[in-house]
C-alpha positions in Angstrom: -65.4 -109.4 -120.4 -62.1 -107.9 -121.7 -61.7 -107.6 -125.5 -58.6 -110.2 -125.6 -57.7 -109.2 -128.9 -57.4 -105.9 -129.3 -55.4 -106.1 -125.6 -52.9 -108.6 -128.1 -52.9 -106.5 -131.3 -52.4 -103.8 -128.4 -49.1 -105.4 -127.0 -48.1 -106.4 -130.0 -44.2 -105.1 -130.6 -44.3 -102.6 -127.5 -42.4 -103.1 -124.2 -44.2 -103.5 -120.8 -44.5 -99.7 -120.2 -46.0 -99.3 -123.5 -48.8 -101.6 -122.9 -49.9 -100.0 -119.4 -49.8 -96.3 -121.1 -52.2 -97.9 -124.3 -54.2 -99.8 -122.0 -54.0 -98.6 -118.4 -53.3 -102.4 -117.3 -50.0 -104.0 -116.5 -49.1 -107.1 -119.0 -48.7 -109.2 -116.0 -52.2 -108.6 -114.5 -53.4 -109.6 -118.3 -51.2 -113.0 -118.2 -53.1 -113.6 -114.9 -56.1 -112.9 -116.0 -55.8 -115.2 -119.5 -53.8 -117.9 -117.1 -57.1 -118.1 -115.2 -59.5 -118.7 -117.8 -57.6 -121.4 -118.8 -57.5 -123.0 -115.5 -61.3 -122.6 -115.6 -62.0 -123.9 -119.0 -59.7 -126.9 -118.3 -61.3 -127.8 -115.3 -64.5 -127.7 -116.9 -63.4 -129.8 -119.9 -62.0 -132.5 -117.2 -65.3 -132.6 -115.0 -67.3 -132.6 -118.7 -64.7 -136.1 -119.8 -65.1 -137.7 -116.0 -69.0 -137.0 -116.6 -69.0 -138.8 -119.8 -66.8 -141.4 -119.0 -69.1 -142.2 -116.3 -72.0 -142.3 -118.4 -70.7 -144.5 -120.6 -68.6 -146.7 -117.9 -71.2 -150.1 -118.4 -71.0 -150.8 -114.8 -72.6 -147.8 -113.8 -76.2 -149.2 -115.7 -78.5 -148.9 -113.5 -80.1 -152.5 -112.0 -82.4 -154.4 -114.4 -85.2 -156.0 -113.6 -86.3 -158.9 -115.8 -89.9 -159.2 -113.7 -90.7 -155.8 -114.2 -89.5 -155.3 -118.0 -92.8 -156.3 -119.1 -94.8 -154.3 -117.0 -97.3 -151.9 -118.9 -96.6 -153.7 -122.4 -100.4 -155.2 -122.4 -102.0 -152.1 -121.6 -100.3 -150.2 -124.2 -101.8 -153.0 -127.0 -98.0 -154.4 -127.3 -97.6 -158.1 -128.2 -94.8 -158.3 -130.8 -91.9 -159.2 -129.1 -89.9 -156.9 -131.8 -92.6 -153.8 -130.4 -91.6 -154.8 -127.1 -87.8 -154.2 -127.0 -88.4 -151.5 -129.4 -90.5 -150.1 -126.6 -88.1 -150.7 -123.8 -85.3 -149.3 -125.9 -87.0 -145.9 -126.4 -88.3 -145.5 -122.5 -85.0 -146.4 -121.5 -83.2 -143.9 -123.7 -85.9 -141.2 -122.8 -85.0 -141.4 -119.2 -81.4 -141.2 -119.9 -82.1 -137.8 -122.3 -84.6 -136.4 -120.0 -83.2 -137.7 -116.2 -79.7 -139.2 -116.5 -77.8 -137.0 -118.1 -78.8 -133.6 -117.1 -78.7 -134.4 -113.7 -75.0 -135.7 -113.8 -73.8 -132.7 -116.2 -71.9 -130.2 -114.6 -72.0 -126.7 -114.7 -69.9 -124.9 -117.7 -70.1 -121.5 -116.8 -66.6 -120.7 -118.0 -66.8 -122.8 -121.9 -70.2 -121.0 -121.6 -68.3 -117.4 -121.6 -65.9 -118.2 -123.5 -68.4 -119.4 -126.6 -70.0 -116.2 -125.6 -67.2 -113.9 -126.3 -66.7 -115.7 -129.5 -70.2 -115.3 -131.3 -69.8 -111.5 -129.9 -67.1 -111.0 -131.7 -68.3 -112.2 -135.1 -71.7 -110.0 -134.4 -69.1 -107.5 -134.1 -66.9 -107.9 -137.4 -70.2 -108.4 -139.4 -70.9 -104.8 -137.4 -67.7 -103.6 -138.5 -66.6 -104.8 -141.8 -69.9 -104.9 -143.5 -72.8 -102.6 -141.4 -70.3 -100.1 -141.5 -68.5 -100.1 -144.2 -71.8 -100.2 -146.3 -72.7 -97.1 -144.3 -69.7 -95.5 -145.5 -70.3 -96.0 -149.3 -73.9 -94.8 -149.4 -73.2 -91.8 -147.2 -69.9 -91.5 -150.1 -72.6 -91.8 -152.5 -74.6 -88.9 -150.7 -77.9 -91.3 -149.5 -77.7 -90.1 -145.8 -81.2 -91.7 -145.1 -79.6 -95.3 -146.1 -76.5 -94.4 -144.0 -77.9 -93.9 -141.5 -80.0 -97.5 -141.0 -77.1 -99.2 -141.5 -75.0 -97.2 -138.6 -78.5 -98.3 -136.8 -78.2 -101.8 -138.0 -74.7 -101.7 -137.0 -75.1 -99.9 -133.4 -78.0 -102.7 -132.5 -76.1 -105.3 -133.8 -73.2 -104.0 -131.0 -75.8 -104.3 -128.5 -76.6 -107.2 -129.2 -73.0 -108.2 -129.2 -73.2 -107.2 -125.5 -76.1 -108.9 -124.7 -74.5 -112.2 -126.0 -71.5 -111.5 -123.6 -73.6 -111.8 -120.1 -73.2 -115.1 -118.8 -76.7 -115.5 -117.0 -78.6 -115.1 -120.7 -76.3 -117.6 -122.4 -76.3 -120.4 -119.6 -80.3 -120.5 -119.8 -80.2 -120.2 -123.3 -77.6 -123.2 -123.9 -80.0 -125.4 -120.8 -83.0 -124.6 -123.0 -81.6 -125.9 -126.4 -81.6 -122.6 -128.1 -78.2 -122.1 -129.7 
C-alpha cells in the first residue's frame, strides 16, 4: 500500500510537474487511487449498516416455538421458572454470537486495510521518533553496542510495520478476535 502521507506532505505547495518528478506518479492517478478507497470503504460501511439494521429489524426473529421452549430444561436439573428464561436467554444469545451474526457479516476487506495502514504507521513513528532517535543519542554519547539494538529494535519494528500492512494476516487475525 502507498504511503498516503508522505505522497501529501510530497505535493504539498508544488505544481503537477513537481509531484510526478518527486514521486514518479501523476497527481491525477493518486486522486484516483484515494477516490477509490473511498468508494470501497463506503460501500463496506453501507453493507456493514444494512447488516445491522437487519439484525436488529424485530421482524426478522426467527419463528418461536412455545412447545419446544421447554425442551431439555428437565434434563439439565432446571425447575425455577427464573433458571428457565435465564436459560433460554443465554442459548438464544449464544446462537446469535456464534451462528447469526457471523454468517450475515460481510466481508471488510477494505476498513480491514485501511486499519491496517494505520497501526503501521504508528509502529513506524514509534520506529522513528523514539527507536531512532534514542539510537542517535547513545551513539552521540559513543555506546555503539546500545546504538546499535535500538537501530535493530527499530529496523524489526519496520518489519513488522510491513507485516501489519498485508491484508490476508490482518483479515484472519480480526475473524479470530485477536486485535
Amino acid at each position: 500500500m502507498t504511503d498516503l502521507k508522505k505522497l501529501i506532505a510530497q505535493a504539498q505547495g508544488k505544481s503537477a510537474n513537481e509531484f510526478w518528478l518527486a514521486t514518479g506518479r501523476r497527481p491525477t492517478d493518486v486522486i484516483v487511487e484515494l477516490a477509490q478507497r473511498l468508494e470501497k470503504l463506503a460501500a463496506e460501511n453501507a453493507e456493514l449498516k444494512t447488516t445491522i439494521e437487519s439484525i436488529i429489524d424485530l421482524d426478522n426473529q426467527p419463528w418461536y416455538d412455545t412447545e419446544a421452549m421447554g425442551c431439555g430444561l428437565e434434563d439439565r436439573g432446571i425447575t425455577d421458572l427464573y433458571d428457565a428464561m435465564r436459560h433460554g436467554w443465554d442459548e438464544a444469545f449464544e446462537r446469535i454470537y456464534s451462528e447469526v451474526i457471523p454468517e450475515v457479516m460481510p466481508e471488510t476487506t477494505a476498513t480491514d486495510a485501511a486499519l491496517a495502514e494505520v497501526e503501521a504507521r504508528g509502529v513506524e513513528r514509534f520506529a522513528k521518533e523514539y527507536l531512532r532517535e534514542t539510537a542517535k543519542e547513545h551513539s552521540a554519547d559513543g555506546n555503539e553496542r546500545m546504538a546499535l539494538r535500538f537501530i535493530t529494535f527499530a529496523n524489526m519494528a519496520e518489519g513488522f510495520a510491513a507485516h501489519l500492512r498485508n491484508p490476508p494476516y490482518r483479515a484472519k487475525e480480526l475473524r479470530e478476535g485477536r486485535v
